[in-house]
C-alpha atoms as an extended CHARMM CRD file, in Angstrom:
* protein
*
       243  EXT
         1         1  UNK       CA            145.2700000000      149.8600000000     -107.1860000000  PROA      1               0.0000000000
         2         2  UNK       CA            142.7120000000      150.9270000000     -110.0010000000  PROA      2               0.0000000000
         3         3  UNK       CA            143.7010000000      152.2530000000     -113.2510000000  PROA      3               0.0000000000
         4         4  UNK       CA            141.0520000000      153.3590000000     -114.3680000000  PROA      4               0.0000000000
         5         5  UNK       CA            140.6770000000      154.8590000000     -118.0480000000  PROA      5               0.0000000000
         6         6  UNK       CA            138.7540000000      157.9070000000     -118.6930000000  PROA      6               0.0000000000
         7         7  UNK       CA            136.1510000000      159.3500000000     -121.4270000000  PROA      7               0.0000000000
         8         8  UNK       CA            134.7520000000      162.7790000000     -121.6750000000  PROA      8               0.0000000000
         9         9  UNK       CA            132.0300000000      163.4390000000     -123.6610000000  PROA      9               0.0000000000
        10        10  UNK       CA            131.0880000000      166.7480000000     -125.5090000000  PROA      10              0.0000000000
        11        11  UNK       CA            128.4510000000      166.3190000000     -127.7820000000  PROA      11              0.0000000000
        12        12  UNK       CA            128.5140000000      162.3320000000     -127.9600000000  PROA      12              0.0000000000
        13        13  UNK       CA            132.2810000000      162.2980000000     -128.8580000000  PROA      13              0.0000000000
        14        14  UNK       CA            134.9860000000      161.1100000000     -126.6390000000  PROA      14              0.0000000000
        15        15  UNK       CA            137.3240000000      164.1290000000     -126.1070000000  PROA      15              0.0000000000
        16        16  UNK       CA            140.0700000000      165.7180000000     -123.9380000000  PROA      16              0.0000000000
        17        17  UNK       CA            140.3700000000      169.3210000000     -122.5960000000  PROA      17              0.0000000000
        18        18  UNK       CA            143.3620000000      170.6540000000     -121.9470000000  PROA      18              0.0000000000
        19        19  UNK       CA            143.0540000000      172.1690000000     -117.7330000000  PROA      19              0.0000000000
        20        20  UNK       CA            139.5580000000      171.9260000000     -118.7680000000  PROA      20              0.0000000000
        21        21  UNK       CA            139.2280000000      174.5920000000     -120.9880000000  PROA      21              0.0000000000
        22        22  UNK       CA            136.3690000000      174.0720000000     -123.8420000000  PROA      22              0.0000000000
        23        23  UNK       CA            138.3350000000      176.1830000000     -126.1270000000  PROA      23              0.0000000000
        24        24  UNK       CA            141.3480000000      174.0720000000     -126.0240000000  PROA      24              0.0000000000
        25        25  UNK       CA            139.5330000000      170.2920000000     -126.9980000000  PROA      25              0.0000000000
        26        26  UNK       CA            140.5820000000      167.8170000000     -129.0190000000  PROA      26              0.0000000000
        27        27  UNK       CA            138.1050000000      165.5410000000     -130.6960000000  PROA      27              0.0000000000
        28        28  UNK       CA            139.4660000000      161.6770000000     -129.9940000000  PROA      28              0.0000000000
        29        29  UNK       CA            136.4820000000      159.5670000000     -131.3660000000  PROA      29              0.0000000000
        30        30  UNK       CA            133.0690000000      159.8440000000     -132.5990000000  PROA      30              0.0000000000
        31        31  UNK       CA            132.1680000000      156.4490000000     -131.3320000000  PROA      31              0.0000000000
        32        32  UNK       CA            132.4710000000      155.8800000000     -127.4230000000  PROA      32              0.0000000000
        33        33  UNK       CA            131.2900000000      152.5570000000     -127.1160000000  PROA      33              0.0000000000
        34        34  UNK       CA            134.1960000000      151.5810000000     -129.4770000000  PROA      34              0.0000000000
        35        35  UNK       CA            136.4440000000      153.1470000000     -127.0090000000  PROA      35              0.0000000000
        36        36  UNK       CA            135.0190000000      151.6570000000     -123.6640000000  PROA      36              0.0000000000
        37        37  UNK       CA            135.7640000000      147.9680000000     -125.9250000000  PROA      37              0.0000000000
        38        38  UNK       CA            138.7630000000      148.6440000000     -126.5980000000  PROA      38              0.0000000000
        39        39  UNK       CA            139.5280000000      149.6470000000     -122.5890000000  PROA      39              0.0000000000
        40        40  UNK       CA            137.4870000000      146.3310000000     -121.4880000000  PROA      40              0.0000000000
        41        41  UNK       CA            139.4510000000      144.0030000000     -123.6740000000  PROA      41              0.0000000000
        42        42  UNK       CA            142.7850000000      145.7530000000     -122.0690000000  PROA      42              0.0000000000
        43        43  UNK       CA            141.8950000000      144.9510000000     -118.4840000000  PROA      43              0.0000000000
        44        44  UNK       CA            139.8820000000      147.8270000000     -117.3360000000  PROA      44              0.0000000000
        45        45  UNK       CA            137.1790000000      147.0370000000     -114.7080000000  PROA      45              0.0000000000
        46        46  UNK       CA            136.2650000000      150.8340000000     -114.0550000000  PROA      46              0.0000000000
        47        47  UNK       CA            135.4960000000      153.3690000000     -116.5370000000  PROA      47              0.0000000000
        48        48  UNK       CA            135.6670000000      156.9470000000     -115.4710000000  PROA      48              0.0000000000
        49        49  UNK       CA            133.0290000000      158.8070000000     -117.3860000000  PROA      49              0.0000000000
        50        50  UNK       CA            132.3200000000      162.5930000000     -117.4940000000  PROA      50              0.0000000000
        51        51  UNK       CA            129.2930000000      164.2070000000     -119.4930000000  PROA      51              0.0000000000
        52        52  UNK       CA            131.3000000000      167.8190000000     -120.2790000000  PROA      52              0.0000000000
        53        53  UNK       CA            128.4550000000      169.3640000000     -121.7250000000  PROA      53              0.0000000000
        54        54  UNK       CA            126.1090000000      168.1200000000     -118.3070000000  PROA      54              0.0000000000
        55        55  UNK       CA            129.0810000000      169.9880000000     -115.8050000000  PROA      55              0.0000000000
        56        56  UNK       CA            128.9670000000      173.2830000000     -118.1490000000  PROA      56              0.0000000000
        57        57  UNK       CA            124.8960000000      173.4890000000     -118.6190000000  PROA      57              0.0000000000
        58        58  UNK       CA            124.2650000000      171.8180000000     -114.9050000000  PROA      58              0.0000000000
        59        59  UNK       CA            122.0600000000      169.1340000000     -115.9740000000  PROA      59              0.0000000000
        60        60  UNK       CA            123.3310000000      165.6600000000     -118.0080000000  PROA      60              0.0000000000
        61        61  UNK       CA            123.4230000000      166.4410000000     -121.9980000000  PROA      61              0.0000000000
        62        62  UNK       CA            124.9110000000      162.8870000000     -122.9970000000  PROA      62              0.0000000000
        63        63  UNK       CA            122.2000000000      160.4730000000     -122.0570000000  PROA      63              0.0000000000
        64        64  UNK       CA            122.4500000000      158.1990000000     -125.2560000000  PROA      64              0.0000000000
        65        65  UNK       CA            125.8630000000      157.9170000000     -125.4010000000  PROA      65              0.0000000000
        66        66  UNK       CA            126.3280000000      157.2370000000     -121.5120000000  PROA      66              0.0000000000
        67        67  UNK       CA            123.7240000000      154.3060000000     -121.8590000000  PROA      67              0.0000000000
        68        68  UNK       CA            126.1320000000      152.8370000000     -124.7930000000  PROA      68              0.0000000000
        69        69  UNK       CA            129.2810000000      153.0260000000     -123.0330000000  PROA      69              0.0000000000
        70        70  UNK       CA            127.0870000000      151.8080000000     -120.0440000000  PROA      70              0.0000000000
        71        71  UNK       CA            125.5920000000      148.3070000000     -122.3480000000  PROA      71              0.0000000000
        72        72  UNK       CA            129.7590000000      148.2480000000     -123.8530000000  PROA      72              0.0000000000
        73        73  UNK       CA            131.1940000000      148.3520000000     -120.3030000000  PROA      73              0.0000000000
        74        74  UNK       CA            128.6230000000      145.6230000000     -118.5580000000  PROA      74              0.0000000000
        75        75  UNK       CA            129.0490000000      143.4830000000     -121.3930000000  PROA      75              0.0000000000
        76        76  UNK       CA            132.9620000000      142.7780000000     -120.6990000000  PROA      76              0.0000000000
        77        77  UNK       CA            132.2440000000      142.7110000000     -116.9210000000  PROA      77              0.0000000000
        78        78  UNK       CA            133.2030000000      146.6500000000     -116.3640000000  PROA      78              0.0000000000
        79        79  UNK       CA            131.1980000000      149.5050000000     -114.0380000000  PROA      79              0.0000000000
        80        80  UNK       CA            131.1070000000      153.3070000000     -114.8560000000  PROA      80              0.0000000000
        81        81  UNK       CA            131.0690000000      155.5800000000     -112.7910000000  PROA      81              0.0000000000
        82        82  UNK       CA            129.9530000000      158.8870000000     -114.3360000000  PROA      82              0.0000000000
        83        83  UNK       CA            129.5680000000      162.4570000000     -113.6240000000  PROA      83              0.0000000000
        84        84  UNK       CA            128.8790000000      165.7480000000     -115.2490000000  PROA      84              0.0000000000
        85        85  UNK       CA            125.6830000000      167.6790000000     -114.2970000000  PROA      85              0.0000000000
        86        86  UNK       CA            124.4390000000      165.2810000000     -111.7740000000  PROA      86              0.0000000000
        87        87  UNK       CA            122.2900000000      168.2460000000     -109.2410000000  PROA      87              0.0000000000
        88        88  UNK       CA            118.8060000000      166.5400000000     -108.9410000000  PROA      88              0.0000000000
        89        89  UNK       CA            117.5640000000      163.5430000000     -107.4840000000  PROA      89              0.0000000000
        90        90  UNK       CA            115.8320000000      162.6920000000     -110.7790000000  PROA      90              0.0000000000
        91        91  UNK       CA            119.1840000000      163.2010000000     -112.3750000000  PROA      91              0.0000000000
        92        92  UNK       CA            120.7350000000      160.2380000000     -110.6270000000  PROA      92              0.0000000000
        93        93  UNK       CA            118.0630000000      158.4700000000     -110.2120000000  PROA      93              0.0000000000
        94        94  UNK       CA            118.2940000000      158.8400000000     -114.2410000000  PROA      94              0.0000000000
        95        95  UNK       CA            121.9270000000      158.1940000000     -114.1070000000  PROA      95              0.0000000000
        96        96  UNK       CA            121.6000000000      154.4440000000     -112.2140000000  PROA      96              0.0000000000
        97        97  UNK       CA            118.9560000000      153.7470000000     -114.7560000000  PROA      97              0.0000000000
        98        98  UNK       CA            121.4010000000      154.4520000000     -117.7540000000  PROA      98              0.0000000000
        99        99  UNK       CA            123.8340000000      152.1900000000     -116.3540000000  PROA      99              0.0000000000
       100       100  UNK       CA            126.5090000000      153.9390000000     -113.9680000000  PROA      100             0.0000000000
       101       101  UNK       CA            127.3530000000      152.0220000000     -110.8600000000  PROA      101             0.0000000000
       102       102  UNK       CA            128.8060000000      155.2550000000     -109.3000000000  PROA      102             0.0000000000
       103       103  UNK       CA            127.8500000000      158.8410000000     -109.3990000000  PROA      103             0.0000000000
       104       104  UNK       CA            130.3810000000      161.9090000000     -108.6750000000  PROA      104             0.0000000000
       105       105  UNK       CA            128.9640000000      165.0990000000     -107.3470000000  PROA      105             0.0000000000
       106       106  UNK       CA            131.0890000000      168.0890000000     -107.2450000000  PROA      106             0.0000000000
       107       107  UNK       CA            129.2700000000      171.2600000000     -107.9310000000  PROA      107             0.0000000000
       108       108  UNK       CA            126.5520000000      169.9840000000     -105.9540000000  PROA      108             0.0000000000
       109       109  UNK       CA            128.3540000000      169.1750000000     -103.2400000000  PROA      109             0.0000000000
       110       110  UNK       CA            129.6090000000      172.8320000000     -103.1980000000  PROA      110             0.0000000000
       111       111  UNK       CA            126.4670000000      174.6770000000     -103.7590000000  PROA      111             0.0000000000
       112       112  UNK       CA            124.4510000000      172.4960000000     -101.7070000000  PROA      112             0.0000000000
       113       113  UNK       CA            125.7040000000      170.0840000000      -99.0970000000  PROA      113             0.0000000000
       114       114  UNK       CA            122.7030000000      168.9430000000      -97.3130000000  PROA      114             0.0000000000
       115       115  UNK       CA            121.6500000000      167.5720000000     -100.8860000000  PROA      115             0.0000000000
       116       116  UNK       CA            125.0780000000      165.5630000000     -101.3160000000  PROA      116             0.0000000000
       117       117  UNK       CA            124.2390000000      163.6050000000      -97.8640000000  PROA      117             0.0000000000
       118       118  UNK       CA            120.4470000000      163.1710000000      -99.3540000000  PROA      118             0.0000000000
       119       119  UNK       CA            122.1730000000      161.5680000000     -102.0590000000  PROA      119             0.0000000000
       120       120  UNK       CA            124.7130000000      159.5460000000     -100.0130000000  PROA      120             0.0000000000
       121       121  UNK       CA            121.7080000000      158.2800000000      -97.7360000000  PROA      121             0.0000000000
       122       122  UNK       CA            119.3770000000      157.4910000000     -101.1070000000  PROA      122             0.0000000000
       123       123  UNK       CA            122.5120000000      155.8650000000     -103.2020000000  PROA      123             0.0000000000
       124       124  UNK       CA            124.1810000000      154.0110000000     -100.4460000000  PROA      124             0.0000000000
       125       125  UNK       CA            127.8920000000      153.1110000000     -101.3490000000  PROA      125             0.0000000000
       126       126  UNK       CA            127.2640000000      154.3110000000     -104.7640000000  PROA      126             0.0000000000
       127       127  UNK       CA            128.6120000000      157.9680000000     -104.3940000000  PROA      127             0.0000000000
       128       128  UNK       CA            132.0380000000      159.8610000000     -105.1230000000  PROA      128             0.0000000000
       129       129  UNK       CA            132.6210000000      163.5490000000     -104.3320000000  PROA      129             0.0000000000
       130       130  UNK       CA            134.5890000000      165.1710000000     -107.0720000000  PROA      130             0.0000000000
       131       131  UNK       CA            137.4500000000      167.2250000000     -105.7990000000  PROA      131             0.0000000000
       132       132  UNK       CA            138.2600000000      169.6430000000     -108.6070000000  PROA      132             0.0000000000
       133       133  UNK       CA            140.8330000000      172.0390000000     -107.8920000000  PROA      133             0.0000000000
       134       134  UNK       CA            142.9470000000      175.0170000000     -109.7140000000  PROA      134             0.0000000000
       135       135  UNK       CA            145.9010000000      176.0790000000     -107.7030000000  PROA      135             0.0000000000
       136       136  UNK       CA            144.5970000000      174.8020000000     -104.4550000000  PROA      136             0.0000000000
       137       137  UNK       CA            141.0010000000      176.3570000000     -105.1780000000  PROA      137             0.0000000000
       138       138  UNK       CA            138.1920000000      174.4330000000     -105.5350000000  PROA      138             0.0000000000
       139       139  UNK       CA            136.3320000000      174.6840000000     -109.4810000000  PROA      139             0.0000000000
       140       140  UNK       CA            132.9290000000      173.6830000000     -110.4510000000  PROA      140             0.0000000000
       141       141  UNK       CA            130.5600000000      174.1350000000     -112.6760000000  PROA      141             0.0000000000
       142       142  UNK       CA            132.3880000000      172.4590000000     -115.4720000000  PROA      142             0.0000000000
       143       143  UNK       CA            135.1640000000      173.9270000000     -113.7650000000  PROA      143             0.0000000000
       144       144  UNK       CA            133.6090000000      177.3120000000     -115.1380000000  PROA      144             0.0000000000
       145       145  UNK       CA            133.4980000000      178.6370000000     -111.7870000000  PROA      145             0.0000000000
       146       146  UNK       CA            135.7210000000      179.2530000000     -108.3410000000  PROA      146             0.0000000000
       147       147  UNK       CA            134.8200000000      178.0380000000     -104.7580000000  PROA      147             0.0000000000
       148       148  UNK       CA            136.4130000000      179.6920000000     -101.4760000000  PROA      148             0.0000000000
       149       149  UNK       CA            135.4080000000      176.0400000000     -100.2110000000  PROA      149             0.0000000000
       150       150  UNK       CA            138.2360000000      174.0690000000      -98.4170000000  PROA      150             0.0000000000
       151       151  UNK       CA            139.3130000000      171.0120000000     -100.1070000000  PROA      151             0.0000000000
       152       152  UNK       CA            140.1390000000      168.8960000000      -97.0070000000  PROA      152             0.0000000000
       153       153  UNK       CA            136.9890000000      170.2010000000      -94.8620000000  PROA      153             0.0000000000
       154       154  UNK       CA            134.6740000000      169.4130000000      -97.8710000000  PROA      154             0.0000000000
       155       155  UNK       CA            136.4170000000      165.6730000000      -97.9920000000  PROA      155             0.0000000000
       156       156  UNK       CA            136.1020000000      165.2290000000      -94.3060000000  PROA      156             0.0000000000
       157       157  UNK       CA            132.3930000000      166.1360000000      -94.5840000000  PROA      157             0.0000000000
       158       158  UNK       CA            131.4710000000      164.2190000000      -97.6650000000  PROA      158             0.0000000000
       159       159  UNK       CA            133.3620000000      161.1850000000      -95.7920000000  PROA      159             0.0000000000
       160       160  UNK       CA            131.1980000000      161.9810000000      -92.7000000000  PROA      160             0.0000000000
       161       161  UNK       CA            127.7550000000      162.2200000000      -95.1680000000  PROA      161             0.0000000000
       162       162  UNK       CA            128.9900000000      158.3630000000      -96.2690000000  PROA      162             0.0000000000
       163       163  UNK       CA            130.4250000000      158.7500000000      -99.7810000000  PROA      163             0.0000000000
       164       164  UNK       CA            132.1410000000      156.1860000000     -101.2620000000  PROA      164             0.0000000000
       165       165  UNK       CA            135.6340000000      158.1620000000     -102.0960000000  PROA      165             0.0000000000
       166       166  UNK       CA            137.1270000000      161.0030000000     -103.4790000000  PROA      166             0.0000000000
       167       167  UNK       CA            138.6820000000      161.8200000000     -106.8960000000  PROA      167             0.0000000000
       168       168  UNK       CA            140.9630000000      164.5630000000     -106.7610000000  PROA      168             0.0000000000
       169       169  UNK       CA            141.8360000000      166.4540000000     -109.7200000000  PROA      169             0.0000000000
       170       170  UNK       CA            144.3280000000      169.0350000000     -110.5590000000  PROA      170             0.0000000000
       171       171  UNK       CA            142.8470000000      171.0330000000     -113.4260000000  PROA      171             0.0000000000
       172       172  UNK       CA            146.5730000000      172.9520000000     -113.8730000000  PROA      172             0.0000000000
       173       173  UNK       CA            147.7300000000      169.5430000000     -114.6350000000  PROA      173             0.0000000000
       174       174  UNK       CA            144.2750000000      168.1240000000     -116.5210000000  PROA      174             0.0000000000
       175       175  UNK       CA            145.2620000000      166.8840000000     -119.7530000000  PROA      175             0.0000000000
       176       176  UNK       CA            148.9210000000      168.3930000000     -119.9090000000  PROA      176             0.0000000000
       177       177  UNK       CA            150.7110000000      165.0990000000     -119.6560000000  PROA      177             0.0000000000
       178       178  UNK       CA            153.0300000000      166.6370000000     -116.6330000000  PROA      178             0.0000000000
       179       179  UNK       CA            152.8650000000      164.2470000000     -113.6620000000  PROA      179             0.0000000000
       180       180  UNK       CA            149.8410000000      163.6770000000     -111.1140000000  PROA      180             0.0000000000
       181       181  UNK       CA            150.1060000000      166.2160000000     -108.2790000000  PROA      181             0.0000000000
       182       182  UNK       CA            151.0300000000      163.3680000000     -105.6530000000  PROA      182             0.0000000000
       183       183  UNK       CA            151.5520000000      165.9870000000     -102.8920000000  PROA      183             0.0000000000
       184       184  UNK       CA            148.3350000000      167.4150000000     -102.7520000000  PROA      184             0.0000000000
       185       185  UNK       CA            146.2560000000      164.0510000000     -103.2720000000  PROA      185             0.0000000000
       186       186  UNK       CA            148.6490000000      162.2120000000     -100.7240000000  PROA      186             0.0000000000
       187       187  UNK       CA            147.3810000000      165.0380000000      -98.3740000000  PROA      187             0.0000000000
       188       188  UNK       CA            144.0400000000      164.4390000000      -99.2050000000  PROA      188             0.0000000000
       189       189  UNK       CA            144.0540000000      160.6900000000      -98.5410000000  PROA      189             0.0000000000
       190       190  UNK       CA            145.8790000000      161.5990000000      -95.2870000000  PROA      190             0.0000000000
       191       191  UNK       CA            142.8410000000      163.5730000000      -94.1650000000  PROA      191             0.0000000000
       192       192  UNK       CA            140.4470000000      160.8070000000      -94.7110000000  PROA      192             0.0000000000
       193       193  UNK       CA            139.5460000000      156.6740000000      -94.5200000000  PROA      193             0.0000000000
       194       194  UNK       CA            137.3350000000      156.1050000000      -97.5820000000  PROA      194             0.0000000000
       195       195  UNK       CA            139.5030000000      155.9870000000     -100.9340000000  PROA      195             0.0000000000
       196       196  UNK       CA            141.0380000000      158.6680000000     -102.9530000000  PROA      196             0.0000000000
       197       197  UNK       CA            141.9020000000      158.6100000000     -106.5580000000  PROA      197             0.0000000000
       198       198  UNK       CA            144.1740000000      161.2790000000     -108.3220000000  PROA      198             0.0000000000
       199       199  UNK       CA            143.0650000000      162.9070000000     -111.8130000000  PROA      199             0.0000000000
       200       200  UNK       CA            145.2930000000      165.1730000000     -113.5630000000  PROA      200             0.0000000000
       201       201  UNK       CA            148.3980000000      164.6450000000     -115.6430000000  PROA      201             0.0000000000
       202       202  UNK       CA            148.9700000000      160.9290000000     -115.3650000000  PROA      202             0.0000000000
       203       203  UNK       CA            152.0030000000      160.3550000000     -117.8360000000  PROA      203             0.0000000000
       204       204  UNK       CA            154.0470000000      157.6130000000     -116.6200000000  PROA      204             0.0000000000
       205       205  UNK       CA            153.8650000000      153.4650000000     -115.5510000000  PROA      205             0.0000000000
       206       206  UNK       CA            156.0060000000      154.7300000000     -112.8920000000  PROA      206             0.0000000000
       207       207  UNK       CA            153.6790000000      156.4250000000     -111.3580000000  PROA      207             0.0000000000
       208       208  UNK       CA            151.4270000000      153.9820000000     -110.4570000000  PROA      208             0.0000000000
       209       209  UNK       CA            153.7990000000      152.5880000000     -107.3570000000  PROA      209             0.0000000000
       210       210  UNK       CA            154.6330000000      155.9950000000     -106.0700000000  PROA      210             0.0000000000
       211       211  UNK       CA            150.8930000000      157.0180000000     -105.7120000000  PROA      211             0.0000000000
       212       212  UNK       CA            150.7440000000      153.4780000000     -104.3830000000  PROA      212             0.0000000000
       213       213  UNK       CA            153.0940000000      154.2580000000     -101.3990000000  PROA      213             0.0000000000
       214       214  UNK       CA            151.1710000000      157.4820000000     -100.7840000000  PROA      214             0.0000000000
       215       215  UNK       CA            147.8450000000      155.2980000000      -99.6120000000  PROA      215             0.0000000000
       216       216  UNK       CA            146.0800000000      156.2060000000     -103.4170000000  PROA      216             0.0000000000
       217       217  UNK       CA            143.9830000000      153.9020000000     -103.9860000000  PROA      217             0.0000000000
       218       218  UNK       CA            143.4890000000      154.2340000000     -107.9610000000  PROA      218             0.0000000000
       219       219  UNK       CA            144.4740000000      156.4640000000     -110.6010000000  PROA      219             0.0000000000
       220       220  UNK       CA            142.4040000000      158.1330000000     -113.9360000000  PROA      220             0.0000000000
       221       221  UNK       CA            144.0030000000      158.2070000000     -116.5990000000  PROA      221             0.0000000000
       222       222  UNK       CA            142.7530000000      159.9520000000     -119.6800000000  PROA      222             0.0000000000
       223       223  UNK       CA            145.0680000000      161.9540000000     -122.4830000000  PROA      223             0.0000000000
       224       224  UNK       CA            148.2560000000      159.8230000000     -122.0830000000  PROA      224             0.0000000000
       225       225  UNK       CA            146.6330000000      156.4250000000     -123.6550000000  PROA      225             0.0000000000
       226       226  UNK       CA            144.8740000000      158.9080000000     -126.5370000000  PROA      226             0.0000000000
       227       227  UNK       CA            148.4900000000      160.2320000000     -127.4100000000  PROA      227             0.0000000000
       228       228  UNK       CA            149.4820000000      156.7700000000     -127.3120000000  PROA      228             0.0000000000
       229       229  UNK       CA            152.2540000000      158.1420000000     -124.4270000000  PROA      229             0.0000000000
       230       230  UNK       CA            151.1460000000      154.8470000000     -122.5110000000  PROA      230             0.0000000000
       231       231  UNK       CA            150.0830000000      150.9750000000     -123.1340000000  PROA      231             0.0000000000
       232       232  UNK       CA            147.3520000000      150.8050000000     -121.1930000000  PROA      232             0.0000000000
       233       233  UNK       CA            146.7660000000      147.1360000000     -121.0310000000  PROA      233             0.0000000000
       234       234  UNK       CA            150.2460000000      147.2300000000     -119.3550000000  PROA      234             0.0000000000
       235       235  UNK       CA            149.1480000000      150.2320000000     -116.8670000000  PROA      235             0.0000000000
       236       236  UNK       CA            146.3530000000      147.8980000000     -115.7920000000  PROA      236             0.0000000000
       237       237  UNK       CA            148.1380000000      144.8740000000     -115.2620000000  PROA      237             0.0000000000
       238       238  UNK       CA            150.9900000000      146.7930000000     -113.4490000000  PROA      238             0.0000000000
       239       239  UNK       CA            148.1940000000      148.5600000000     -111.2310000000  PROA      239             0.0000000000
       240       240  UNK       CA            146.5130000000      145.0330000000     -110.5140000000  PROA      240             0.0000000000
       241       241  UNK       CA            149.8740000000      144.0460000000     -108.9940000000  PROA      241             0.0000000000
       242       242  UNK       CA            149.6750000000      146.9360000000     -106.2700000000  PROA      242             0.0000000000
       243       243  UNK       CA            146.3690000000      145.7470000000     -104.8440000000  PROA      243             0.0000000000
């Protein structure tokens, strides 16, 4: 299993939302690069990187900082996969160039499906559809928006189109330190073959073994190693034990 550590960007500087709402941020640091480092040196192998500003505006805002974290991560032997305003092909073809390994498309993938399979043709293996959902509804648009879209159809599909795996988040739970929603990812990853990865709420070591037994094949964790609620050096070695 991944653990895989999380930054959100808003203006350059690593932040957290609470159930995504820009009103409710709270600034974490000013220098990202510092922070992917400090995640390298503590095992992480993955880095889980969202430009907030690019989801909100629908095109990427963050460019310098994503090709820092990009440089910080390859130089301790760590990918990124990144999303946030990713709608174009320029845009990831922009986004590869800055560094990120993986891309995740959500709002696109909404708005425009026959573009997601463009870009799962183009970016072979190197594609994630971002499941974002509030109370069972799919969000986009830097979660801004509602879709009448049905989570395990859309997963089904993008699996068809060739993605590389899912990441399921549960907004209600983004940032609020309550518990991933195991139920609704576990259903997720029973409705598909390529991997799945819950976002939303991670708040416990314990965790990591019962999404394990569900089929999950990584977790993203962001606020709970900012509040210091977790070590995660000892998230990622426990994770790294349910391969």
């Amino acid at each position: 299993m991944l653990a895989i550590p999380a930054i959100d960007l808003c203006d350059g500087v690593c932040v957290r939302l609470q159930q995504g709402d820009f009103a409710r941020r709270t600034d974490y640091s000013s220098d990202p690069e510092q922070v992917v480092e400090r995640f390298v040196a503590a095992g992480a192998t993955r880095i889980h990187v969202v430009d907030l500003d690019g989801a909100k505006d629908g095109q990427p805002q963050n460019r310098p900082a994503i090709r820092k974290i990009a440089r910080a991560a390859d130089a301790g032997g760590a990918t990124i996969q990144l999303g946030g305003g990713l709608r174009s092909m320029a845009s990831l073809s922009d986004a590869i160039d800055s560094g990120a390994s993986q891309l995740i498309l959500g709002s696109s993938a909404i708005a425009d499906f026959e573009f997601f399979r463009s870009a799962c043709t183009k970016f072979t293996g190197q594609i994630l559809l971002g499941l974002d959902a509030r109370s069972g509804k799919l969000a986009s648009d830097g979660w801004l928006a509602s879709s009448r879209a049905d989570p395990l159809e859309l997963a089904q599909r993008a699996e068809a189109a060739g993605c590389a795996g899912i990441i399921h988040t549960d907004i209600n739970r983004d940032g609020m330190l309550a518990g991933s929603n195991h139920q609704a990812t576990a259903q997720l990853a029973a409705a598909v073959e390529c991997p799945v990865f819950a976002s939303g709420g991670f708040a416990h070591v314990d965790e990591l073994a019962q999404l394990a037994q569900l089929k999950i094949a990584g977790v993203i964790i962001g606020k709970a190693i900012y509040e210091g609620k977790i070590d995660y050096a000892d998230v990622a070695r426990k994770a790294k034990l349910l391969q």
